[in-house]
Structure formats: C-alpha cells, structure tokens
Backbone bond lengths (Angstrom), bond angles and torsions (degrees), N, CA, C in turn:
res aa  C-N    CA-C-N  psi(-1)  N-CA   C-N-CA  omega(-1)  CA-C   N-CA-C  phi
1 X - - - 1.446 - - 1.523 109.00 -
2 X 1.356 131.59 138.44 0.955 142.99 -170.14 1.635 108.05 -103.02
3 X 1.263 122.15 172.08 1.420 139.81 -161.83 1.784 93.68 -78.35
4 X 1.171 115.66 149.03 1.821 111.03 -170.56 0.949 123.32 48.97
5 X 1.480 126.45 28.81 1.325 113.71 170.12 1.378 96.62 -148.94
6 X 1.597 97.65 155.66 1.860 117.45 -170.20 1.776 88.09 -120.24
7 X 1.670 114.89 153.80 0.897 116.94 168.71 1.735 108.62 -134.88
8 X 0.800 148.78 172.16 1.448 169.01 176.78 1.701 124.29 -139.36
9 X 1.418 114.98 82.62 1.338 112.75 170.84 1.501 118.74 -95.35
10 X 1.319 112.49 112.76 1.475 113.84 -178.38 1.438 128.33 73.68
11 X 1.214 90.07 46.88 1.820 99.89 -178.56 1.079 116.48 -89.28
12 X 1.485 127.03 119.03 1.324 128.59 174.15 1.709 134.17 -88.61
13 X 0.879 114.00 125.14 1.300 106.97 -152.66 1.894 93.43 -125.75
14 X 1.360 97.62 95.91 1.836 104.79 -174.11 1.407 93.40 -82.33
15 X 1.418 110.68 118.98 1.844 128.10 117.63 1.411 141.99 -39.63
16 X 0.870 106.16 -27.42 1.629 106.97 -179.44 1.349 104.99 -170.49
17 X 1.334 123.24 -142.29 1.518 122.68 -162.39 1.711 82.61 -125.65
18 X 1.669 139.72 -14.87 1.181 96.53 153.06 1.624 128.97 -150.67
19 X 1.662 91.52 35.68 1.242 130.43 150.10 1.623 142.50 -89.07
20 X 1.320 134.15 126.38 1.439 140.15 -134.11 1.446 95.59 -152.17
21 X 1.401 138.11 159.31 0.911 142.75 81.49 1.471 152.36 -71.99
22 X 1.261 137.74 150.93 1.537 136.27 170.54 1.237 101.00 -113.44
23 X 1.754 100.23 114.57 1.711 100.80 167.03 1.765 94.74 -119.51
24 X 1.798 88.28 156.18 1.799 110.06 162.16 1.358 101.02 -127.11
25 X 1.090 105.32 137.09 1.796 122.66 170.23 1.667 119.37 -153.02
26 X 1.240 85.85 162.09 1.901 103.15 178.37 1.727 100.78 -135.75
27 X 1.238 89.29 114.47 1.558 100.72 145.29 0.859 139.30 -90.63
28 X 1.775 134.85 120.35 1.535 131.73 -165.94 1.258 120.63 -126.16
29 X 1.608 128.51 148.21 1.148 125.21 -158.18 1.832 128.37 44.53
30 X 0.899 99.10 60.61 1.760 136.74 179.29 1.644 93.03 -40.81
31 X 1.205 87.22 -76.97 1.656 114.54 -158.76 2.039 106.02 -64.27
32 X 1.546 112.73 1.50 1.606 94.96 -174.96 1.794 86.52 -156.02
33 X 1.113 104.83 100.73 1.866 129.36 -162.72 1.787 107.05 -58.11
34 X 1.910 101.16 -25.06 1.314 118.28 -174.34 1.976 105.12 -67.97
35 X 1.537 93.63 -33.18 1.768 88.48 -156.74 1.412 92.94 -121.18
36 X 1.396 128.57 10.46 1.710 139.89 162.43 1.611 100.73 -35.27
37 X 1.557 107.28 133.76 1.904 95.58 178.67 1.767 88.61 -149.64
38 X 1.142 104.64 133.54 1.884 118.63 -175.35 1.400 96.77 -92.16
39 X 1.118 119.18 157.45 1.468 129.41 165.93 1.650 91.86 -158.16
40 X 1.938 107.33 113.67 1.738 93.53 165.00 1.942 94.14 -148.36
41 X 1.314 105.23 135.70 1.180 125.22 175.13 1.632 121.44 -74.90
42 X 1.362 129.57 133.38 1.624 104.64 165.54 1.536 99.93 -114.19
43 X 1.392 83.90 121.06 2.066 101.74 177.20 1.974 99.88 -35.08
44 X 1.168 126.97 156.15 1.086 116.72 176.16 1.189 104.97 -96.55
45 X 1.452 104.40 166.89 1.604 120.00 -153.53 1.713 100.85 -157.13
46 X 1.777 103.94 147.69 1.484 81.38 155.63 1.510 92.01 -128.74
47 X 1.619 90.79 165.17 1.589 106.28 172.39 1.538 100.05 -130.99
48 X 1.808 103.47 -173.22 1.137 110.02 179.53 1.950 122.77 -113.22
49 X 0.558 119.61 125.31 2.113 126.92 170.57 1.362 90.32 11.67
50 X 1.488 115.34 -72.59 1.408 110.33 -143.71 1.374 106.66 -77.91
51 X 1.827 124.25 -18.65 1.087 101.16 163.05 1.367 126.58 -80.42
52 X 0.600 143.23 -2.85 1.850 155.84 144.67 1.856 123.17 -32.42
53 X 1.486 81.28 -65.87 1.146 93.46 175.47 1.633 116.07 -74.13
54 X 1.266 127.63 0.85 1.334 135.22 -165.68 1.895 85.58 -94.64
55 X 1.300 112.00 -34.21 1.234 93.93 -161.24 1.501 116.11 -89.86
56 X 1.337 127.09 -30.90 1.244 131.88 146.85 1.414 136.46 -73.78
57 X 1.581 123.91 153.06 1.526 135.95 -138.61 1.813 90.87 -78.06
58 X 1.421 141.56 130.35 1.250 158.89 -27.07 1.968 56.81 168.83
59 X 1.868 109.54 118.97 1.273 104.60 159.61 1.324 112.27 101.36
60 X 1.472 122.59 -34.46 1.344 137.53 174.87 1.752 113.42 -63.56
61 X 1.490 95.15 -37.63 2.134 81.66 165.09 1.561 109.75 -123.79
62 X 1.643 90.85 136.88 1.877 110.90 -179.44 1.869 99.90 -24.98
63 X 1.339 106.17 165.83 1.235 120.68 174.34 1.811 121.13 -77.56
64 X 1.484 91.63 -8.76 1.543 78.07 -178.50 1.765 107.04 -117.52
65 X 1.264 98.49 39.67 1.786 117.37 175.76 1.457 97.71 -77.49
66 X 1.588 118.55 -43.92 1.781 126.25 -175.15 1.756 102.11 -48.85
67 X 1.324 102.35 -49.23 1.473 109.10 -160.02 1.686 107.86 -53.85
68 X 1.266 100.19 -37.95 2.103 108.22 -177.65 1.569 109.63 -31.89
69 X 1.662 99.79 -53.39 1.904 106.51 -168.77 1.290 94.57 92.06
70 X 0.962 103.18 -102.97 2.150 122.98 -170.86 0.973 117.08 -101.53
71 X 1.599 109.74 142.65 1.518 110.20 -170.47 1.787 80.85 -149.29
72 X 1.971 81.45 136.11 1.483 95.70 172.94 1.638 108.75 -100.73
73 X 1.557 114.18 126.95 1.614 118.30 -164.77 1.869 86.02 -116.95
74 X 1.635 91.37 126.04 1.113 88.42 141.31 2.127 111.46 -161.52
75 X 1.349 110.64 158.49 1.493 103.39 -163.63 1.486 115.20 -155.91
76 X 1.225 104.88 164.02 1.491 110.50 -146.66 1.854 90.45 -130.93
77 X 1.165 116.46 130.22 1.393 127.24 -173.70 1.834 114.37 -139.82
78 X 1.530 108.07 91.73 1.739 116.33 150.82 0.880 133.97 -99.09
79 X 1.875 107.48 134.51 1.380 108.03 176.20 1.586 94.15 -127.06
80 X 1.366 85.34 144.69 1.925 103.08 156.66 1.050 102.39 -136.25
C-alpha cells in the first residue's frame, strides 16, 4: 500500500441473515479531496429475485423478473 491510499480486501458487508456482500477497493489520493479516485469491486455472488426486488420500490421491475430465480451480481464502480 502506498502513501494516500486506503485499501479494503474482502470486506463483508451483511444485509440480512443470508445475504452478504464481498467488496475490494483502493482509495487514492487521501490527502487532496480534488484528485481523490475510488475503485471498489463486488466479489461475485449469486442471489435470489426476491431479494432484489425487496430492495427496490414495489412495481419498479417487469413481472417476469420473479421468473429468473437466481441472479449472479457482480460490479465494478469508478470514481474520480
């Protein structure tokens, strides 16, 4: 790890009792808020419809989102 920067390997970040995420990230340039840049991964995972749909407002996904079952999530997030 280098000077201004924070990292996160394998951070779990529980949702529920049997929902999880795994994130990795680097934070860079700590020390100057102007040129700060995120980079965080979520390990892939699968979950199921209904937890999905639990998390967004009731109506927001088509009716045949239930039918999938499992969905493998995984995602990649930069900021500068």
């Amino acid at each position: 790890m280098r000077d201004n920067e924070a990292r996160m390997d394998n951070l779990l970040a529980q949702i529920d009792e049997k929902n999880f995420l795994k994130l990795n990230g680097v934070v860079r340039n700590l020390s100057n808020p102007l040129q700060t840049s995120v980079d965080i991964s979520i390990v892939p995972l699968e979950t199921s419809t209904d937890f999905i749909s639990g998390l967004v407002p009731a109506g927001t996904l088509p009716p045949e989102f239930a039918k999938v079952g499992k969905i493998h999530l995984r995602a990649d997030l930069r900021v500068s």
